[in-house]
Every structure is written in structure tokens, then in C-alpha cells.
N, C-alpha and C positions, 0 to 999 in steps of 0.2 A: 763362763761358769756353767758345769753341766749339774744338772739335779738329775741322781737316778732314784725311781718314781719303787724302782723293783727293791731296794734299798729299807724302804720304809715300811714300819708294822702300822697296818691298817685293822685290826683284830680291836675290839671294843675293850677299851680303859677299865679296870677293874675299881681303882681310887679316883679322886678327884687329884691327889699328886700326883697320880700318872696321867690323868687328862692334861692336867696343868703343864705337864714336862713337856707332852708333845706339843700341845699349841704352842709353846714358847721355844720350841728348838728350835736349830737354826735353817733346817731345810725348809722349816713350815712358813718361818715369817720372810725368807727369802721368797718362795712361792707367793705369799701374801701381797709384798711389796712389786713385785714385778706383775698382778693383778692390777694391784691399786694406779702401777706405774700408768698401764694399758692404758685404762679408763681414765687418766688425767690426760693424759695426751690426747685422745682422741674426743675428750671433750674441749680440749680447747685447739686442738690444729684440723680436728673434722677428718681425718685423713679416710676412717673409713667410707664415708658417707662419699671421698672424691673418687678413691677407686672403685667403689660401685657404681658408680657413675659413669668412669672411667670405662669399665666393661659392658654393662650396658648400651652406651655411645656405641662401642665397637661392636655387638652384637644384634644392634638393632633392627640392621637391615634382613638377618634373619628372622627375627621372630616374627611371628604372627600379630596383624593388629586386628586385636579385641580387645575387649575391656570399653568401662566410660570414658575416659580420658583419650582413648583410639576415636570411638564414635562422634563424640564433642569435635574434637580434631576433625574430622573426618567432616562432617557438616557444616561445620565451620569455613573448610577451604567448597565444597559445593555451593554454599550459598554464594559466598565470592565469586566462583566463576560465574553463577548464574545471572549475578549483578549485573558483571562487567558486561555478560554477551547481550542482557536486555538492553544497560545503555548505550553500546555498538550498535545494535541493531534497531534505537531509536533515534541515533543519530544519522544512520546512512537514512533511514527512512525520512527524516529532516534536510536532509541536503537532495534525496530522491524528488519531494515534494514542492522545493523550494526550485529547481532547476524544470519542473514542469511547465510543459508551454502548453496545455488546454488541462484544462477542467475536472476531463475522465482521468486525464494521468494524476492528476491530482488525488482523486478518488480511490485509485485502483492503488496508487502507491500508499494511503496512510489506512492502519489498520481500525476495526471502530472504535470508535470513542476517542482516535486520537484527534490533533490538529496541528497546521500550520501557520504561522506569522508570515505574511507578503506586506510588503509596501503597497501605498494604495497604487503608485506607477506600475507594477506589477503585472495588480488586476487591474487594471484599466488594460493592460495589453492583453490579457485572457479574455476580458470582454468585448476587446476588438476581433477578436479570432472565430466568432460567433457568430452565424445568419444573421438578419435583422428580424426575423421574426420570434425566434430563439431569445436573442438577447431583451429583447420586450417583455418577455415574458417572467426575465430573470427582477430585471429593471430597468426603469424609461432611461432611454439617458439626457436627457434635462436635470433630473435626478440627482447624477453621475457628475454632472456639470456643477450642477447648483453647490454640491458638499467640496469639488476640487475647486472653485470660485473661492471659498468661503473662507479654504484655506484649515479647516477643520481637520477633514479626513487625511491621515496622516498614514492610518497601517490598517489591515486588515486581516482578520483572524478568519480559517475556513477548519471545519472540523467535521468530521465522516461520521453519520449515524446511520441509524440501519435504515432510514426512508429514503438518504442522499445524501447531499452538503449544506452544512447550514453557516453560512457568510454573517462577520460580524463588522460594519465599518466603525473603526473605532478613531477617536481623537487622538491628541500627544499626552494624556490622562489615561487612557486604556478606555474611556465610557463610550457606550455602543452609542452610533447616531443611525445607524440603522440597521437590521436584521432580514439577510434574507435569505431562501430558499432556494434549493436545486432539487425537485425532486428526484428518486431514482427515472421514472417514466423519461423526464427530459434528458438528464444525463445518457440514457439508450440511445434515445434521439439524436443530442450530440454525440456522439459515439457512430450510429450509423451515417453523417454528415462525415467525420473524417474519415472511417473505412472507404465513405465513396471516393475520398478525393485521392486515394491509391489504388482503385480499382475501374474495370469496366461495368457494362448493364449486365451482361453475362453472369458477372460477381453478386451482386443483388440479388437474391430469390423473390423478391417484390414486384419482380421488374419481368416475371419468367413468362416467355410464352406473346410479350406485349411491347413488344419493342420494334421501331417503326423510323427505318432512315429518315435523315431529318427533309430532305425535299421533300417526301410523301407528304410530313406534319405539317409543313409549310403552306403546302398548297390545301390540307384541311384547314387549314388555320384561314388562310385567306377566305375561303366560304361561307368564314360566321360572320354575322351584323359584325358594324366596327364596335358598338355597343357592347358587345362580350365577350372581344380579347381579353378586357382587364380583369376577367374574371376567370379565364383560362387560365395564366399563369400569373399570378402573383410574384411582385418585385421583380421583372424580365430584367432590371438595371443590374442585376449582380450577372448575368449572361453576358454584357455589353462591359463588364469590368475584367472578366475572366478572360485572358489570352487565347486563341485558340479557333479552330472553327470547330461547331457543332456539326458532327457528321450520324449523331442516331437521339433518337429519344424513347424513353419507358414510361411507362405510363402503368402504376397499381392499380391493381385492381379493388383492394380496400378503401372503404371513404372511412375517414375519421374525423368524427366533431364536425361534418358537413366538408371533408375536404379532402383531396383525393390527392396523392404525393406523385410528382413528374420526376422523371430523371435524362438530365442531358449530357450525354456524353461528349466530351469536347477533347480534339485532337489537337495538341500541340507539338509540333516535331514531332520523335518519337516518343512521347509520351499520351498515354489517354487519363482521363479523370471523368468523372461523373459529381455533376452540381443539382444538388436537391432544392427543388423548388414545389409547390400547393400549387391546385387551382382550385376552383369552388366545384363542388361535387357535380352539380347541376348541368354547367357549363365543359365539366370534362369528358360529359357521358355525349353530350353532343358531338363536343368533338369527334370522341372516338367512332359513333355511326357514322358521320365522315368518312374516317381513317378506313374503318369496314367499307367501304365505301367502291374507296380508292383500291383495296385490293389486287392483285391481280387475280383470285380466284372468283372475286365479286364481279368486275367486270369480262372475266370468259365465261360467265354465265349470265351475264347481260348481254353480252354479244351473241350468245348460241339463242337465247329466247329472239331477238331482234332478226334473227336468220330466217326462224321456225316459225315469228310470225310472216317473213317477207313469203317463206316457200307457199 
């Protein structure tokens, strides 16, 4: 059915029976009903509300996103990623820390504030990996003994703060049985113990300028009372543990806390490594007047004065 629109007098009603006629003619209430029809159908089947939706859907990869409902969105999925990449990136740091075999890796892989869970076996093996002079300082191991005896210590928590590491020995309850420290100063420490053991004397800047094949030291060594070897180098027994023959030794020139740090260079096949050992400040300055001693510059100038006196 066509309605033509051009058809109908639109000119304002003079009577109200002429108002009356047009409202009630048949073009008007056909018009009316196919109004009325619209809005009942689309209130009850929604049709408009899907094809707008429908285009929409298909236009949306052009429009532009703005709006709140864009932004919302939009921060919505950024936080998400931001989540995920934190807890990726605290779980490799977790399996980083967890597969560490010393102390500094431990340190250097967890960022501050965080921490990781070891088994007490673990660190019992990180504390084997330690000088003995080092590990004493960390804790005795009678200590060590007495809590793995007891059967107590079960796990152990280490967490990175800005002084060092702070060790927590916990039970099968999580309650601390004991609390201990690494400061950063020791951690350096250990730190320059393993650079040595992939390095020569050369590698050491400690070590520069004072480095002295080991015959030479040998035969200084033999010249002091027997009274003050054991105070030349402290723990020799980790020398006599290490594979290798010692073919140089260094000798700092810093004394620290009364004690002056050696370095032995030890050759094994083609490998070299360097084992840090102390001796008491006192005893190592002796030495080294010795070592000056032995020279070859110190004794061609004992020999020319012993000439000049004979001439």
C-alpha cells in the first residue's frame, strides 16, 4: 500500500468538523497505525537496537577510540599486561635465585625488598662454598650443626635489602630460630674470593706492582722465626686442599682491621686461579723486607757496594 504524502491538505482546519474529518480519514489513521505498528515491534523484538549494533560491530575498527568507555577499556587491558609482566618477571627472578650456587648471585638476582625460600640443604651448600674465615663471620658452624641435629631447621628465607642479605632459619611452622646477616661490605668480599678463582694476580688491582714468584716467597718465608709463619698466612690448609702448584704470590698493599690480604696464584694444567688468604699486618710487612731483600735490584746493589768496599 503506497500513501502519497503530496495528496493530502496540510492547510490549517477551519471547524473542528473539518479537524475531525481529517484525523479520522483513512490516509491518516493508516499512517497512525503503521507508526504505532513500528514502535510495537521494536519494543518487543529490539530489532533496532541489533542493527545498530550490528554496524557498529562492523565499523569499529575504523572509528576512533575516545570516549570513557574507550579509556576504561583501554586501562583495563594495561593493567592486565602490567600484572602479567610483574608476575613473569618475579617468577624467573624466583627460579634465578633459587638455582644460585653463592650468595652474591643470590643478591644480585633478587631485587630490594624481595626474597627467596631455600631448603636448609641448600644453604648448608652456599655456606660450604665460603672461606672459613668468611663463613665465621656469617655463623659458627657448631651453630649450623646444633639446629640441622635438632632437626628444627627445615627452610630458610634470604631477602635483599639495601645493607645486604638478611637470612631467616625458619622451622616446619615458618618461626625464625635464627636471624642472620650478610652485610653488603662482606658480600664484596665474597664477590672478590670468586672473581679470583677465574682470574690471575694480574686481574686484581690489589695485587699490582707486588707480585713475587713463589720460590722467591718461599725462601722469605723460610727466614722468619718458626714462631711467625702462623701468622704470615692464616689457614695455609685451604693451599694444601686446592689442586695445583703455586707458581706466584701477591701480597696488598692495604692492611685492613690489622690484616693484610695475600694472593696465591695456583697453576693447574692449563688453568690459573688465585686463592685469597690474610696474614697479620705485622708479620706480612716483615715478610715483605725479606722479599725487598731477595730482589734482584737489592742484591746488584749489594754486590756493587761489597766490590767498592773490596776496591
Amino acid at each position: 500500500m503506497c500513501i502519497n504524502f503530496g495528496d493530502m491538505d496540510f492547510s490549517e482546519p477551519q471547524s473542528f468538523k473539518e479537524w475531525a474529518s481529517r484525523v479520522f480519514a483513512f490516509r491518516p489513521l493508516v499512517l497512525i497505525l503503521l507508526i504505532f505498528g513500528i514502535v510495537i515491534s521494536e519494543l518487543r523484538f529490539d530489532w533496532a537496537e541489533q542493527v545498530l549494533g550490528a554496524y557498529l560491530v562492523t565499523t569499529n575498527a575504523q572509528r576512533p577510540e575516545s570516549g570513557s568507555i574507550w579509556e576504561v577499556g583501554h586501562r583495563t587491558v594495561t593493567a592486565r599486561q602490567t600484572l602479567e609482566q610483574l608476575i613473569t618477571d618475579r617468577q624467573s627472578t624466583q627460579r634465578e635465585a633459587r638455582g644460585a650456587a653463592t650468595f652474591t648471585q643470590i643478591a644480585s638476582s633478587l631485587p630490594p625488598g624481595q626474597g627467596v625460600m631455600l631448603s636448609s640443604e641448600h644453604f648448608r651448600r652456599l655456606y660450604l662454598t665460603l672461606p672459613g674465615t668468611i663463613a665465621h663471620e656469617i655463623v659458627e658452624p657448631f651453630e649450623l650443626l646444633r639446629l640441622l641435629s635438632d632437626g628444627r631447621w627445615i627452610r630458610t628465607y634470604l631477602e635483599n635489602e639495601d645493607y645486604g642479605l638478611k637470612i631467616y632459619l625458619l622451622n616446619p611452622e615458618n618461626r625464625v630460630l635464627r636471624e642472620l646477616k650478610i652485610p653488603s661490605q662482606l658480600l664484596s668480599q665474597i664477590q672478590r674470593v670468586e672473581v679470583a678463582l677465574q682470574a690471575t694476580l694480574e686481574d686484581l688491582p690489589t695485587f699490582e706492582n707486588r707480585i713475587y714468584p713463589a720460590e722467591r716467597f718461599f725462601r722469605a718465608l723460610d727466614s722468619l722465626p718458626e714462631e711467625d709463619l702462623g701468622s704470615v698466612v692464616l689457614q695455609p690448609e685451604r693451599l694444601l686442599g686446592t689442586p695445583g702448584r703455586i707458581v706466584r704470590v701477591g701480597i696488598s698493599d692495604e692492611a685492613v682491621s690489622g690484616y693484610i690480604e695475600l694472593g696465591f696464584e695456583i697453576e693447574d694444567g692449563t688453568r690459573r686461579k688465585v686463592i685469597l688468604l690474610k696474614g697479620r699486618e705485622w708479620a706480612v710487612w716483615i715478610l715483605r723486607s725479606y722479599l725487598e731483600e731477595m730482589s734482584p735490584e737489592a742484591q746488584k746493589s749489594s754486590r756493587g757496594e761489597e766490590i767498592e768496599k773490596q776496591g
